[in-house]
C-alpha positions in Angstrom: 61.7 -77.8 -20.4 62.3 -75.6 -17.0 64.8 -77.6 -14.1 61.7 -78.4 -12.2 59.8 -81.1 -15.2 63.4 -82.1 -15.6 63.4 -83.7 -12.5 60.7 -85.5 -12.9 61.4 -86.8 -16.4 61.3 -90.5 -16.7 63.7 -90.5 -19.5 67.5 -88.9 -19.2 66.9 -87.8 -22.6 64.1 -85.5 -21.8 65.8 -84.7 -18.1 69.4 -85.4 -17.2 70.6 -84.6 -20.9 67.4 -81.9 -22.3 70.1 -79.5 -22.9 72.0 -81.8 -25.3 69.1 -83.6 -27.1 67.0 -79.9 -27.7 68.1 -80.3 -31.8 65.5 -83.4 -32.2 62.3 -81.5 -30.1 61.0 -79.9 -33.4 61.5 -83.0 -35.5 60.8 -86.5 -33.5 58.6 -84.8 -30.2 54.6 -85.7 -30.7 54.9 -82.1 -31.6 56.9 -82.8 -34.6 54.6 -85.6 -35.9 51.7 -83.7 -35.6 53.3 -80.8 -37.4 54.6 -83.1 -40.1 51.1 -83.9 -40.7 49.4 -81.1 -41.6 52.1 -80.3 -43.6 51.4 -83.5 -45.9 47.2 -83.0 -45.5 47.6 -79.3 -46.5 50.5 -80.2 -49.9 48.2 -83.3 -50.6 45.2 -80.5 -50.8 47.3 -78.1 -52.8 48.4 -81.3 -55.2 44.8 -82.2 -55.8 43.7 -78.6 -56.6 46.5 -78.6 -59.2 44.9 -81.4 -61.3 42.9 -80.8 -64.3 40.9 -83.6 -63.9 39.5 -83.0 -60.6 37.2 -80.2 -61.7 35.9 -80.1 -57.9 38.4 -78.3 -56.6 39.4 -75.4 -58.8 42.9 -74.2 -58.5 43.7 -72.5 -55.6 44.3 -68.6 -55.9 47.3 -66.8 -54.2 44.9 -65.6 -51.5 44.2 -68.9 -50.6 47.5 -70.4 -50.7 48.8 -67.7 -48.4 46.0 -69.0 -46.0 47.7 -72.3 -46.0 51.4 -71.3 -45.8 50.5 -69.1 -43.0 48.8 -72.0 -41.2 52.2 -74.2 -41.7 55.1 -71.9 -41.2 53.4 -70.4 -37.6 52.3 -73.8 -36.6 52.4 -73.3 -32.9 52.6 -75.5 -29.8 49.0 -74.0 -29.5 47.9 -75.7 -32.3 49.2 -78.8 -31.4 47.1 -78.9 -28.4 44.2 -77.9 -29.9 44.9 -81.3 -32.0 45.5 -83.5 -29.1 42.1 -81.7 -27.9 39.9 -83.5 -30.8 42.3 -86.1 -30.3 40.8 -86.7 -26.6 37.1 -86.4 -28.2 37.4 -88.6 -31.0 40.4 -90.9 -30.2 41.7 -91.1 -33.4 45.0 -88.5 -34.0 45.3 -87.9 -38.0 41.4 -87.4 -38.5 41.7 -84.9 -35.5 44.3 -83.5 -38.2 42.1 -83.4 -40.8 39.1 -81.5 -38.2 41.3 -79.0 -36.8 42.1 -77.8 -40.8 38.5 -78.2 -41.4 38.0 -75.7 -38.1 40.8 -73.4 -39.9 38.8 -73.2 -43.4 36.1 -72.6 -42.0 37.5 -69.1 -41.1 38.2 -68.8 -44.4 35.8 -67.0 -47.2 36.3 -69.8 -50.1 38.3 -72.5 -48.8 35.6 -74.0 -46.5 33.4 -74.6 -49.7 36.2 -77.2 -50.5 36.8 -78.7 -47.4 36.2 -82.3 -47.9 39.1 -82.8 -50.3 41.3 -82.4 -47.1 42.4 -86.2 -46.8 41.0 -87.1 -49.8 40.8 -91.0 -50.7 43.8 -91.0 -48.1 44.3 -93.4 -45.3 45.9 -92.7 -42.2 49.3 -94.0 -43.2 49.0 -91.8 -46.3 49.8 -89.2 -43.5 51.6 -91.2 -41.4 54.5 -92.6 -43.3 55.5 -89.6 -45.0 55.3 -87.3 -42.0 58.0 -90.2 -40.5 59.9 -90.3 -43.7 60.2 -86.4 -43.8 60.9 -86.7 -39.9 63.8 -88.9 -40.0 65.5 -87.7 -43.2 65.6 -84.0 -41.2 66.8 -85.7 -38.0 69.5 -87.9 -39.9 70.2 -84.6 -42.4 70.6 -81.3 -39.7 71.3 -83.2 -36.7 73.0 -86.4 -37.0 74.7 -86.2 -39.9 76.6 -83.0 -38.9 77.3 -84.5 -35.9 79.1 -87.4 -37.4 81.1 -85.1 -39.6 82.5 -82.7 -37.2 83.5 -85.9 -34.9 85.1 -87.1 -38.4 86.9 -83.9 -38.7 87.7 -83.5 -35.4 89.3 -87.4 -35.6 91.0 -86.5 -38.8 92.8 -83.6 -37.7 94.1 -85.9 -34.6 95.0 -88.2 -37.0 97.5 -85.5 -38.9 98.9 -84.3 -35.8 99.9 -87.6 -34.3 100.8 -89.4 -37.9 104.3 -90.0 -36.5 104.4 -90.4 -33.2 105.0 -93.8 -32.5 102.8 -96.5 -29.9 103.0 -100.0 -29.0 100.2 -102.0 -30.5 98.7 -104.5 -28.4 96.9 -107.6 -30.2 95.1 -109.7 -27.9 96.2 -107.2 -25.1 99.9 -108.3 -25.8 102.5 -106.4 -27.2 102.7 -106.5 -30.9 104.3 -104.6 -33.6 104.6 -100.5 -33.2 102.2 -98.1 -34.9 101.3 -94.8 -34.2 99.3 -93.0 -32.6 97.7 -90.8 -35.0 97.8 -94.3 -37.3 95.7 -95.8 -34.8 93.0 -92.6 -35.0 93.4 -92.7 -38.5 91.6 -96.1 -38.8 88.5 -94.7 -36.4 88.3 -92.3 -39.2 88.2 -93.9 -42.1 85.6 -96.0 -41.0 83.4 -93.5 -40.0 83.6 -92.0 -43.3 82.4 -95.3 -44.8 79.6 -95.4 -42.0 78.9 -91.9 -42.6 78.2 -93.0 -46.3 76.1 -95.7 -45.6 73.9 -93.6 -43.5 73.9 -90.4 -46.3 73.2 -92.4 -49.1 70.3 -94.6 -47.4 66.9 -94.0 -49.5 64.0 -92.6 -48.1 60.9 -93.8 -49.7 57.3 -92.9 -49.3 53.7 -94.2 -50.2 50.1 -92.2 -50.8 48.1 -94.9 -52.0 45.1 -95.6 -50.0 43.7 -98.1 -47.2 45.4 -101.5 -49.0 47.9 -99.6 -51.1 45.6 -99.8 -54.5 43.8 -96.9 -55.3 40.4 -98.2 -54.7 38.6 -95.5 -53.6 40.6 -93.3 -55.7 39.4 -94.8 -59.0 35.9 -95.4 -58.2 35.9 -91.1 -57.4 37.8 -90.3 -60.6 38.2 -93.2 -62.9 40.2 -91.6 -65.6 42.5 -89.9 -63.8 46.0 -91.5 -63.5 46.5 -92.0 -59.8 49.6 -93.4 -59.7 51.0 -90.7 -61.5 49.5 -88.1 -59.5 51.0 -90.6 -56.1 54.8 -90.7 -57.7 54.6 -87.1 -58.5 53.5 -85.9 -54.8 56.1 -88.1 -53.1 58.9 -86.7 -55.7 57.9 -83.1 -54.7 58.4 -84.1 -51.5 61.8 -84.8 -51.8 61.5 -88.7 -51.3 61.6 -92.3 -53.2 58.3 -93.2 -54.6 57.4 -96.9 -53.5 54.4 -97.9 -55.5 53.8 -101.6 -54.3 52.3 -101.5 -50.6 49.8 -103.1 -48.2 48.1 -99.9 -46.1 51.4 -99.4 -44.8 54.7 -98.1 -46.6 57.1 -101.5 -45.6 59.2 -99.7 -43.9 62.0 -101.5 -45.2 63.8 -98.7 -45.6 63.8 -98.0 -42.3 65.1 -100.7 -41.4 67.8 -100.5 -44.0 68.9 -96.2 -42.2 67.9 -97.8 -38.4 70.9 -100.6 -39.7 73.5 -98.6 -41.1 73.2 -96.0 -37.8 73.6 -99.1 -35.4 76.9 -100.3 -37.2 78.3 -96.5 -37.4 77.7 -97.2 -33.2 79.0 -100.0 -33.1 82.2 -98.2 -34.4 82.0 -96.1 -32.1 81.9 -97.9 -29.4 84.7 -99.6 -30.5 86.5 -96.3 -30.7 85.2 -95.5 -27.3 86.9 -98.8 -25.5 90.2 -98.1 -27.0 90.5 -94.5 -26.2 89.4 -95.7 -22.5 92.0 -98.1 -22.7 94.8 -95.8 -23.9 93.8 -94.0 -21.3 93.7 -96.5 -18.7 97.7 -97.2 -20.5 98.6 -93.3 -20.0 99.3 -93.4 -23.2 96.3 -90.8 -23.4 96.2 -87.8 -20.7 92.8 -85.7 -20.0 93.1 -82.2 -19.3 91.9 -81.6 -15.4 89.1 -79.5 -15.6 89.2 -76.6 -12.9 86.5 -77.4 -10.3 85.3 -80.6 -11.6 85.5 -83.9 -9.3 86.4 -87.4 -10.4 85.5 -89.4 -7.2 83.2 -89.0 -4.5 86.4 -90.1 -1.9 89.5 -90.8 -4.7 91.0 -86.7 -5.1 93.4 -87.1 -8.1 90.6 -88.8 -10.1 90.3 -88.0 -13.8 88.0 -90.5 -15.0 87.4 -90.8 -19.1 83.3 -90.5 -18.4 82.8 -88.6 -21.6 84.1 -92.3 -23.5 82.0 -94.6 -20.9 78.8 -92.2 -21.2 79.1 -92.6 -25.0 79.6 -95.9 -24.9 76.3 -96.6 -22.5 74.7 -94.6 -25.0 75.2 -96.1 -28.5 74.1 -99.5 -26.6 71.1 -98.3 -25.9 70.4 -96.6 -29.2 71.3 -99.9 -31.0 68.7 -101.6 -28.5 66.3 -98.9 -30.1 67.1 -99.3 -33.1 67.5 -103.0 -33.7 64.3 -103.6 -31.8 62.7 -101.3 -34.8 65.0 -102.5 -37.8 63.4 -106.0 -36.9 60.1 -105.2 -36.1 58.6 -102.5 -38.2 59.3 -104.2 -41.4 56.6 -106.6 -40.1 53.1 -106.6 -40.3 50.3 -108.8 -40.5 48.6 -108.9 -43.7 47.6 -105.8 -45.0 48.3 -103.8 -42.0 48.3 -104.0 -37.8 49.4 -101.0 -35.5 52.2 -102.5 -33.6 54.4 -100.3 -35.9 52.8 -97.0 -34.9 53.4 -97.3 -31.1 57.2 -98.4 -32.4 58.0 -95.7 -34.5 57.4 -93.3 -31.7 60.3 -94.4 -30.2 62.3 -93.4 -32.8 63.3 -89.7 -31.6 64.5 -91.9 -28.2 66.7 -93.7 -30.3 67.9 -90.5 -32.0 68.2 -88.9 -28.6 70.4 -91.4 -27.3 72.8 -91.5 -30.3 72.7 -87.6 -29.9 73.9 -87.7 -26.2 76.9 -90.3 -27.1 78.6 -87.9 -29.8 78.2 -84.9 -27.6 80.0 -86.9 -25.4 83.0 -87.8 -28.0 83.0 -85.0 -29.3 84.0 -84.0 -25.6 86.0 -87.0 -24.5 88.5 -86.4 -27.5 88.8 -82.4 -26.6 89.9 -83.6 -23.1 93.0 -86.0 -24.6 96.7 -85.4 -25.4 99.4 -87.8 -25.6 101.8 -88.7 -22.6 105.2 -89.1 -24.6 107.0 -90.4 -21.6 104.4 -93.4 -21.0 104.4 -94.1 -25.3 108.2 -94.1 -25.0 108.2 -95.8 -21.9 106.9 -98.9 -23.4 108.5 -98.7 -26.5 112.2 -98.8 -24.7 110.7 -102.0 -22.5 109.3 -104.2 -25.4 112.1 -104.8 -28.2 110.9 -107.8 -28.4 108.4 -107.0 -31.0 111.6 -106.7 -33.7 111.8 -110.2 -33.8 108.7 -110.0 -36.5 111.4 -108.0 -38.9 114.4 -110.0 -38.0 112.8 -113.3 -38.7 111.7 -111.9 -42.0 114.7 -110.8 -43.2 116.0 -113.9 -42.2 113.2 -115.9 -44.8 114.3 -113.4 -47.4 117.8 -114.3 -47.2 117.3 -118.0 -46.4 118.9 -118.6 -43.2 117.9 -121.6 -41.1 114.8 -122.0 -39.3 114.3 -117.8 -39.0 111.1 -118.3 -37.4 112.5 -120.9 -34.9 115.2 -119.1 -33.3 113.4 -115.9 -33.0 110.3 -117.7 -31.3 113.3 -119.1 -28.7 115.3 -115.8 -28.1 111.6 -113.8 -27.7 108.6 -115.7 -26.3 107.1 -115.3 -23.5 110.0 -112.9 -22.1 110.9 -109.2 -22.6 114.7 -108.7 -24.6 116.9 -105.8 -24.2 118.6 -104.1 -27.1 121.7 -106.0 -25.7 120.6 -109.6 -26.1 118.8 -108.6 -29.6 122.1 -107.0 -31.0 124.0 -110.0 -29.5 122.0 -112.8 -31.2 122.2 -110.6 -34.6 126.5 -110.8 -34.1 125.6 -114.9 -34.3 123.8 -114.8 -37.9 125.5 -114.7 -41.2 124.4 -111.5 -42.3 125.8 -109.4 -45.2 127.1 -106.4 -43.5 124.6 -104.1 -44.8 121.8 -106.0 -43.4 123.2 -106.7 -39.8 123.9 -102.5 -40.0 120.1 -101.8 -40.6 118.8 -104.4 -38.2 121.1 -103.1 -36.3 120.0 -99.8 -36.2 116.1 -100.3 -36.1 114.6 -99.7 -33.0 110.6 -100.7 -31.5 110.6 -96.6 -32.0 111.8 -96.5 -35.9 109.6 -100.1 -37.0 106.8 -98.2 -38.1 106.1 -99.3 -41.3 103.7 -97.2 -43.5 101.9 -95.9 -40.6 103.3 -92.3 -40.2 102.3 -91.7 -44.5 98.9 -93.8 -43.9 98.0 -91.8 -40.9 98.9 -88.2 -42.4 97.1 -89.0 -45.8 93.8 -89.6 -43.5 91.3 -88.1 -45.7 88.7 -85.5 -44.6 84.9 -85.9 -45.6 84.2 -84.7 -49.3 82.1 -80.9 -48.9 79.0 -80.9 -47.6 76.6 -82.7 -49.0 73.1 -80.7 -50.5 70.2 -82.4 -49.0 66.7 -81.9 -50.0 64.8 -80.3 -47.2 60.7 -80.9 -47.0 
């Protein structure tokens, strides 16, 4: 898109942020569900001419077959228009589809003699919901997927080289017992390996079964052939799930069940995305000035964490999306209304937006390094949060009212290692013990969190994904 249509984009996604959302423009534009559908009439063609039973429409010779590769692997924007074209005339969009083929094989010495098995016995969502199912699995397999695992990576390796530098924790905004900061990462990680699952391993089913999902016209054409045979084996060659109970429409539950499993891997995110603006906000987390870049219209020394708030305005909106669509497009009244079909064309907004946000991580998190002086800072000012270990050591030993005493010398007010080593002089402690209570500090109570963050695993190896 050139600067000038940018600026009159109505959406951000196709002006503000065209740069960054140019992966989905083959795959979820109109252009890619036009595309996606003569890819399914011309295999759907091909499968029928493979049948033995379908004497019609003799198998299809190597000359012929070129024909039809050729006419899908230079599908051009061209094309397309000539599409929207018929479109315009006969205000239907997959039967202008099925005429712009007819208008190819007609160039064509033999194939135009066989023209009318081009969307044979199919409905329009025979076309439809397999051009979407082969749309989204693309979009979720070469675009967001590797997105989410080189943000994964790129968390990981944060959460090695920080495993034992030690943070504050805050629970309810408070101080709380010390972690680390590469623990703290580490957790981001590991649930966005679990999301990243979720997402992977979601199925992707598809449907070629008519205008109420039972073969009628099908069977009155060829009554001995086995069409739900011929149905699971086209979808399978596709590379999808074969879903043989349907109205007109494929469910879409499936949908529904990817649409889900992206909006909770966002909602991580965003939750990642408000506590790296927080640590920020802290200074426990620095961003690297960028030379020439300016944080405030009237504040100079601004370095604002954008990169986390953009991403975080992002992945609400894409949830929005793609609740609205999880919800809705399972739905449909009896056998089959079109609210679905002005939904689905939303989803490559959705997509968009979810594209935008980990561009913007991805960036944020290249920006940040610790500030040791501010993590140590507040460590040597809150030694109140060793009265959790004292107090326990005090129930395993058995001394009175551990809990008690600690809550007395502690709440509500800050202790210096003074007081704390003072009160410890007043317990009956074996030696040994008062020597290691002693000795701890908010800097050394760290639990398992330097081992937990450095045994963060990384994502098993790419995954193989069946491409259309």
């Amino acid at each position: 898109m050139n600067q000038d249509a940018q600026l009159f984009a109505l959406s951000p996604i196709d002006g503000r942020y065209a740069e960054k959302t140019q992966p989905l423009r083959l795959l979820l534009s109109e252009y890619g569900l036009i595309h996606h559908r003569v890819w399914i009439e011309i295999r759907w063609f091909q499968a029928l001419s493979q049948h033995p039973n379908i004497p019609e429409i003799p198998p299809l010779s190597d000359v012929e077959n070129t024909f039809l590769e050729d006419i899908l692997h230079n599908f051009s924007a061209q094309d397309a228009l000539r599409i929207k074209q018929i479109e315009k005339t006969i205000n239907h969009d997959v039967k202008a589809v099925e005429y712009f083929l007819k208008e190819r094989f007609h160039t064509h010495p033999t194939l135009h003699t066989h023209q009318e098995f081009l969307h044979f016995a199919c409905t329009s969502e025979d076309i439809n919901n397999l051009s979407y199912a082969l749309m989204l699995r693309k979009a979720r397999d070469t675009v967001l997927l590797p997105h989410l695992r080189t943000l994964h990576h790129t968390l990981t390796e944060l959460a090695h080289q920080h495993a034992a530098l030690p943070m504050l924790s805050r629970t309810h905004g408070q101080t709380a017992s010390p972690t680390t900061l590469g623990k703290e990462i580490a957790n981001f990680a590991v649930r966005l390996q679990q999301a990243y699952q979720r997402i992977h391993e979601s199925p992707v089913f598809g449907k070629i079964n008519g205008a109420v999902g039972n073969y009628n016209a099908h069977h009155v054409a060829y009554p001995h052939v086995d069409w739900t045979q011929i149905a699971q084996t086209f979808v399978h060659s596709l590379g999808l799930a074969w879903n043989p109970y349907t109205t007109q429409i494929e469910p879409h539950d499936w949908i529904a069940e990817l649409f889900h499993a992206i909006a909770r891997c966002h909602t991580i995110l965003i939750d990642l995305a408000r506590d790296f603006w927080g640590y920020i906000s802290l200074g426990y987390l620095r961003q690297r000035p960028i030379q020439g870049e300016v944080g405030s219209s009237t504040m100079p020394h601004k370095v604002n964490p954008i990169e986390f708030e953009n991403a975080e305005g992002n992945l609400g909106i894409a949830n929005a999306l793609l609740e609205h669509l999880a919800q809705k497009l399972p739905i449909s009244r009896w056998q089959r209304d079109l609210t679905d079909s002005t939904a689905l064309r939303n989803c490559g907004t959705a997509f968009a937006h979810s594209l935008i946000a980990l561009s913007s991580l991805q960036k944020g998190l290249s920006k940040i390094e610790p500030h040791p002086h501010r993590l140590q800072q507040d460590l040597d000012q809150s030694w109140e949060v060793l009265a959790e270990a004292i107090q326990t050591v005090m129930r395993r030993l058995q001394l009175d009212a551990p809990y008690e005493q600690l809550k007395a010398l502690t709440r509500g007010q800050s202790l210096t290692p003074q007081a704390l080593h003072a009160f410890l002089d007043t317990l009956p402690l074996p030696p040994h013990e008062k020597q290691q209570l002693c000795a701890l500090t908010p800097h050394s109570y760290l639990g398992y969190a330097p081992t937990l963050a450095a045994q963060t695993p990384h994502l098993p190896a790419t995954h193989t994904h069946t491409s259309r």
